[in-house]
N, C-alpha and C positions, 0 to 999 in steps of 0.2 A: 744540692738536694732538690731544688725546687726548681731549677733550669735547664734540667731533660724537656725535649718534645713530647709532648703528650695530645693526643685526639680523642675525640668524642662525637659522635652526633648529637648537633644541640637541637634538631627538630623530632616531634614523634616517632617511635619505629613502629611504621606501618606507612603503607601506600599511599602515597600522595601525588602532588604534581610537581614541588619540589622540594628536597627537604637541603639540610643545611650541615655540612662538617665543619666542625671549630677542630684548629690546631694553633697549641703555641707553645712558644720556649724559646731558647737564644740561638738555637741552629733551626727554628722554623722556616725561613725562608729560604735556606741553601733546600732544606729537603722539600720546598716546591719546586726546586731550581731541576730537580731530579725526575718529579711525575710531571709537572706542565708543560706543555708543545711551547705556551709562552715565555721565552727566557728574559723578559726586560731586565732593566736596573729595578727591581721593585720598588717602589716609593711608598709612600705612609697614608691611609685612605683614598686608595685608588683600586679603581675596579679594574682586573683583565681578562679578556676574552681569549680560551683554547680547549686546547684538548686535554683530559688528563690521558696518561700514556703507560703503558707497561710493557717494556720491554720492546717498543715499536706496537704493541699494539693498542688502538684508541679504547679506551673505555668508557670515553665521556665525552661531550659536548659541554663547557660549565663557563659560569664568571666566578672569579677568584677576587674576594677583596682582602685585600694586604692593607697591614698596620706597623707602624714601624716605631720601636719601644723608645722613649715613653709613654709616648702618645698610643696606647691600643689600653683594652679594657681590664690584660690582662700586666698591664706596664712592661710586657715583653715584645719581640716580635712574633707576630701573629699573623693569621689568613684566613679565613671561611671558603671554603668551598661552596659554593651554588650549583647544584647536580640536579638530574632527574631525581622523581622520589620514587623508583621503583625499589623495594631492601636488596636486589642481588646487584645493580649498580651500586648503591650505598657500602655494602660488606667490601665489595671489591675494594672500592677508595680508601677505604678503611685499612684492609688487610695490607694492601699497595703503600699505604703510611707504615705500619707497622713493618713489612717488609724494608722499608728506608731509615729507620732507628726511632721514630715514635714507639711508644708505648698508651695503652689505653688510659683513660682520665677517669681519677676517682671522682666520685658522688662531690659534686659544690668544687673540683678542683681550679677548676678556669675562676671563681670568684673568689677562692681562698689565695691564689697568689695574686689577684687584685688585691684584698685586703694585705697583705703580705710586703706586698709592693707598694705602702701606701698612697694606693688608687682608689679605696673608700674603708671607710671606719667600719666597725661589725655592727651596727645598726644599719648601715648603710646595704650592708652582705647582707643581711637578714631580709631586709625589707624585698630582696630580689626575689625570695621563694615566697614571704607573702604576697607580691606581684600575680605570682604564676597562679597560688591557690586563693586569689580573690575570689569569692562567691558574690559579693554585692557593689554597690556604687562605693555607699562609704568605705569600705576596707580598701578596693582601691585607691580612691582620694587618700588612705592612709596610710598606702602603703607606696607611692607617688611622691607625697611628703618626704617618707624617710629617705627616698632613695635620693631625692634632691640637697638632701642636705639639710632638709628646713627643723626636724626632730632634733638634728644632732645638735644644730646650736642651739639648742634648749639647755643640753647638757654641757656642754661648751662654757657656756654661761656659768654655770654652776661650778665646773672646774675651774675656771680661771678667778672668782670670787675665793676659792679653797688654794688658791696658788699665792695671790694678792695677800691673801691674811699669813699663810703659812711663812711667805716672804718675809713680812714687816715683823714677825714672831723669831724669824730669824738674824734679823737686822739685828734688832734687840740685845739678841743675844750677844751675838759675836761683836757685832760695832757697836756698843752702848755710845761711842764719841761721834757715831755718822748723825750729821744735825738733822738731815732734810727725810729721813724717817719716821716715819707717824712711830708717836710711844705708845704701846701697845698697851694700855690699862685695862685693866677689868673691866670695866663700862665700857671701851672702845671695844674689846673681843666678845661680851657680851652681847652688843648689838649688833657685830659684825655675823658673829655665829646664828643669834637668832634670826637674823633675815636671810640667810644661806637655809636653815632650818623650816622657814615658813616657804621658801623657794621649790624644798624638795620635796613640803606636804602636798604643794598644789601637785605639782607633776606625779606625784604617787596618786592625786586624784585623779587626774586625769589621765593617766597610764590604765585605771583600773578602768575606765569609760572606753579608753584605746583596744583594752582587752576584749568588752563585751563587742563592738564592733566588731571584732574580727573574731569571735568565736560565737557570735549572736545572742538572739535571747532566746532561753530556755521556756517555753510554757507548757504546763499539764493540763489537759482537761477532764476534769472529774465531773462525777455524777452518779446519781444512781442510774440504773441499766433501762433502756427506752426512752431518755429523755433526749435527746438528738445531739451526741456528744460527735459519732460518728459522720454525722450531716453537718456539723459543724466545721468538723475538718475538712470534710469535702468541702464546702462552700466556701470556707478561706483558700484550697486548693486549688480551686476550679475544676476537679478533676475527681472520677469516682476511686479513689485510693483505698477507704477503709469500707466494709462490706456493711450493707443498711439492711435491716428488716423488720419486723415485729416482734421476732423474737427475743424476750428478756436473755443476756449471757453473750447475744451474737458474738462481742468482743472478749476474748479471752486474752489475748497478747497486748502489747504496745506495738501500733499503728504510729509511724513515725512520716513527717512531712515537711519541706520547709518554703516557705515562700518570702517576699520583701517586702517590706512598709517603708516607706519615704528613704529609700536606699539602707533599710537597714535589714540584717538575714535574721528571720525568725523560724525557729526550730519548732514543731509543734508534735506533741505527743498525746494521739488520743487514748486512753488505757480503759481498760475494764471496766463494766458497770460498779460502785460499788454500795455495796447490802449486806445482809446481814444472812448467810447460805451453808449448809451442809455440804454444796459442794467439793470435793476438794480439790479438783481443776479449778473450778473458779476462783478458790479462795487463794492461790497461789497466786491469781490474776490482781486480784484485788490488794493484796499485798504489796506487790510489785507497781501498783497505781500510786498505791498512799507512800511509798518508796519515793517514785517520781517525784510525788507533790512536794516533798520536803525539799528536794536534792533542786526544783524548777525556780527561775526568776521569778515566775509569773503563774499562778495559778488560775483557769478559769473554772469555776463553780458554774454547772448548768442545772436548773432548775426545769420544770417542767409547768409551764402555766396552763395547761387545760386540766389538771391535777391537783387535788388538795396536796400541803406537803405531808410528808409522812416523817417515822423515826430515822430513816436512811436517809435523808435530807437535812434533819435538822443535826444527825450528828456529821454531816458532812461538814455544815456549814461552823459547827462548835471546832472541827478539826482545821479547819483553815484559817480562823477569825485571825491568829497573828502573821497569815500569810501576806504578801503582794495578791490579792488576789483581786478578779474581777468574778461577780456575780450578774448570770445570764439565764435571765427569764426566755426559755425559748417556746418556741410552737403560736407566735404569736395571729397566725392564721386560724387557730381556735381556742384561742385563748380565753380563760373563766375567769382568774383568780390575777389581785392585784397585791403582790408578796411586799411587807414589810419589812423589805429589804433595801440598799441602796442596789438598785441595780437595771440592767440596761435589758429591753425587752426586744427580739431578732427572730426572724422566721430563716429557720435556715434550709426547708422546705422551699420557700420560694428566694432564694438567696438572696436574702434583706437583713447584708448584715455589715453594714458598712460605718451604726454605731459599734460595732464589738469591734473592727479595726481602728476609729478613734480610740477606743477605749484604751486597746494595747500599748497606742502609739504614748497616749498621756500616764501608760503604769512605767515606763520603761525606766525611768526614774533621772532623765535626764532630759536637756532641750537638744534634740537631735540637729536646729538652725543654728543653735553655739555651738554646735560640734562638727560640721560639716565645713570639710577643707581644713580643721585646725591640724597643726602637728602633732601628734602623741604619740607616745612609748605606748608600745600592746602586749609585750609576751612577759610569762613569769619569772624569767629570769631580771629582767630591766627591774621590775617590782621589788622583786626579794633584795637585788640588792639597792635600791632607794630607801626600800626600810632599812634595810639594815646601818646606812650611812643616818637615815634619820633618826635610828634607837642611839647609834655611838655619840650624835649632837643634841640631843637629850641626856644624859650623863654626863657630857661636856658641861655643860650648862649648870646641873647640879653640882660640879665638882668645881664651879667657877669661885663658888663663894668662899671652899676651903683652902685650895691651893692657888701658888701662881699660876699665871697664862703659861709659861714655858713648862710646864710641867704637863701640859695637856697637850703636847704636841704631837705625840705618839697614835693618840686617839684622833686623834684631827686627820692626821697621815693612815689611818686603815678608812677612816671616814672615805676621805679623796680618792685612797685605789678604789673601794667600791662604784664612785662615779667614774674613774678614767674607765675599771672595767666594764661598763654599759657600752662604750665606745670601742674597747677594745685597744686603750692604750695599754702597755705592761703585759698586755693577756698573757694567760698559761698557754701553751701551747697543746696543753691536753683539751683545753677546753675548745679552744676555735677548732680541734679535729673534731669534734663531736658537733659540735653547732655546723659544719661544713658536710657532715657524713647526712644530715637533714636532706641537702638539697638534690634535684635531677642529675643525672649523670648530662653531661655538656652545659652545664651552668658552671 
C-alpha cells in the first residue's frame, strides 16, 4: 500500500529559478532509469548531472539527488529533481513521472511514510509543518527542537518510567520467586506513580507555554473612542494600518495586526471605541470589542490623559479589573491629568512607546530567557492527551489506598498509550491520516 512511486512538487507552484520534484517508493530509481540521459549505478546521496528526456526529446537540463533506502528521508528509495522553475517545465516532469507509473502524493505523504517507516516519531512529523508555518524566532527554535529529537525524549523519558513500573508490577505477578525484582508495595508504587505524575504536570506546563509560542499572544485594545487606540496599533506596527482622525466611531470593525517582541508573535486587535451610543452600527462594534477582551491574553486599557475621565472609562476600567490587563495613559504630549491608576504613560503620536512594549513583554505571564531554545510539546492534541494520562494517575493514586498494586494496572496501561500516543507509538491509523492531511503537498 504504501510502496507505489509517488511525486510531488516539494517547492511553491509558481515561477521561480528553480523549484524542486520529490519522488519516492521501492521502484523510484528504475523509473529514473527511464526519464534521465544519466543511467549510472545510482548510489545513496549523490548528486547527477543530465537531461531529463521524453521519448528522445530533452525537456530539461537538471541535478538529480538519489537516496538509497534506508538511508533517504523517506526510508525508501528516493530522488529530487533540480529543474528550471518555469510551471510548464515542472508539469512536464511531473506528467513524464506519471506517464512512467508514479502516481501524484497526497497532502504530508513523503513524511507519513517517513513516520511509517520509523524515520521519525509524530512529533517529529509534526514539527515539520510547524517548521514551514514559523512566524517567529521562538516557534522556530521550537520547532528545530522537535524535529531533532530533543521534545521527544521528554516523552521518552516518561514512557520508559510507565514501562519500568509496569514491568516490575508484572514480575510480581507472574514470578513472585524471581529474587532480583523490586517488590512492588504500596509505598514503592506510590512514589513511583507520584513522580511519573509530577513529571507530566511540568510538561503539561510547559506544553501550554509551547502552545502560546506558536500560536502567540492574543492582546485587545480597548478604550473609549478618540483616545489613541488606533495610534497605538500603528505605532507598535510601524505602519499606518488602522485609519486615525478626530472623528469619535472612526473604528467600527476589529483592525487586526501582528508584530514580535524578543522573538515572540503578538497578535494585536485594535476594536471599537467603547461608550455608551444609540448607535446601532456601533453598538455591534462595541460588542464585538468587549467580545475580544474576554476571549484576549492580554488586554490594554487606554485612557486618555489630556481628559478628565468619564463614566465610559471608569466602567471600562470596572470591566477589566479581573483581566491580564495593562493600563495606558496615552497622549502624553498634552497631557493634564495624573490617573490613579497603576499604569504606564506613552505618546503614541510621537511613537514613544517602548514602555508599553516592556509592559507586554512582563504580562505575557512567563520568562521568555527560561524558554528560549527549551524543548516543548505545543499543539492541543499533545495536551489533551497529558491530562488525560495525568487525570488516570490521579485516581491511581486515590485508588492506591483501597486496592492492591495489580489491580491498578489497567489504568496504568491506558495512562502509558496516552504518552506512546504523543509519539505515535500504537497510533490509530485514522489518526496519523488526519494529522498528515495537515501538511503541503511534497512534504
Amino acid at each position: 500500500m504504501y510502496n507505489d512511486v509517488i511525486v510531488a512538487l516539494a517547492t511553491p507552484m509558481m515561477e521561480s529559478a528553480l523549484s524542486i520534484i520529490r519522488v519516492s517508493g521501492d521502484n523510484s530509481l528504475e523509473l529514473l532509469k527511464k526519464i534521465f540521459s544519466n543511467k549510472a549505478n545510482y548510489e545513496g546521496n549523490k548528486v547527477y548531472f543530465g537531461n531529463i528526456v521524453d521519448e528522445g526529446e530533452i525537456i530539461d537540463q537538471v541535478l538529480v539527488s538519489t537516496f538509497v533506502a534506508p538511508r533517504s528521508f523517506t526510508g525508501e528509495d528516493s530522488f529530487e529533481i533540480n529543474c528550471h522553475g518555469g510551471m510548464f517545465i515542472v508539469k512536464r516532469i511531473i506528467a513524464l513521472c506519471l506517464k512512467m507509473g508514479a502516481r501524484l502524493a497526497n497532502r504530508g505523504e513523503f513524511s507519513k511514510r517517513a513516520f511509517l517507516n520509523n524515520k521519525i516519531d509524530l512529533v517529529q512529523a509534526e514539527s515539520i509543518n510547524d517548521m514551514i508555518r514559523a512566524g517567529s524566532e521562538l516557534e522556530a527554535k521550537l520547532a528545530v527542537n522537535s524535529l531533532m529529537g530533543n521534545t521527544s525524549k521528554l516523552v521518552e523519558d516518561i514512557e520508559k518510567d510507565f514501562l519500568d513500573l509496569l514491568a516490575n508490577i508484572e514480575v510480581n505477578i507472574d514470578y513472585p520467586e524471581y529474587d532480583e525484582a523490586e517488590v512492588v508495595t504500596k509505598d514503592y508504587a506510590f512514589t513511583r506513580i507520584n513522580k511519573i505524575k509530577e513529571d507530566i504536570e511540568t510538561l503539561i506546563k510547559d506544553s501550554k507555554v509551547g502552545k502560546t509560542i506558536k500560536d502567540g499572544i492574543n492582546i485587545a485594545i480597548l478604550g473609549k473612542p478618540n483616545v489613541g487606540k488606533s495610534s497605538i496599533l500603528n505605532a507598535l506596527l510601524n505602519e499606518e494600518k488602522a485609519i486615525v482622525t478626530d472623528i469619535e466611531g472612526t473604528t467600527r470593525d476589529v483592525v487586526e495586526g501582528q508584530i514580535i517582541l524578543e522573538g515572540l508573535k503578538i497578535n494585536l486587535l485594535d476594536t471599537a471605541g467603547v461608550r455608551n451610543t444609540d448607535n446601532k452600527v456601533e453598538k455591534i462594534g462595541i460588542e464585538k470589542s468587549l467580545d475580544l477582551a474576554n476571549k484576549a491574553d492580554i488586554v490594554i486599557v487606554v485612557l486618555d490623559s489630556s481628559r478628565e475621565l468619564n463614566r465610559d472609562d471608569f466602567e471600562l476600567l470596572e470591566l477589566t479589573k479581573n483581566k491580564n490587563r495593562i493600563i495606558v495613559a496615552n497622549k502624553k504630549e498634552i497631557k493634564i491629568n495624573d490617573f490613579n491608576y497603576d499604569c504606564i504613560t506613552i505618546s503614541a503620536r510621537d511613537n514613544d512607546i517602548e514602555e508599553l512594549k516592556s509592559a507586554i513583554i512582563n504580562s505575557i505571564g512567563f520568562d521568555l530567557k527560561e524558554y528560549n531554545n527549551k524543548p516543548l510539546l505545543s499543539n492541543v492534541r499533545h495536551i489533551g492527551l497529558l491530562e488525560n494520562s495525568h487525570m488516570l494517575l490521579t485516581n491511581v493514586i486515590k485508588e492506591l489506598e483501597l486496592v492492591p498494586v495489580d489491580l491498578l494496572t489497567v489504568e496504568l496501561t491506558q495512562a502509558l498509550e496516552n504518552i506512546r500516543d504523543i509519539l505515535g507509538h500504537k497510533a490509530k491509523l485514522n489518526m496519523v491520516d488526519e494529522i498528515f492531511s495537515r501538511f503541503c503537498l511534497g512534504k
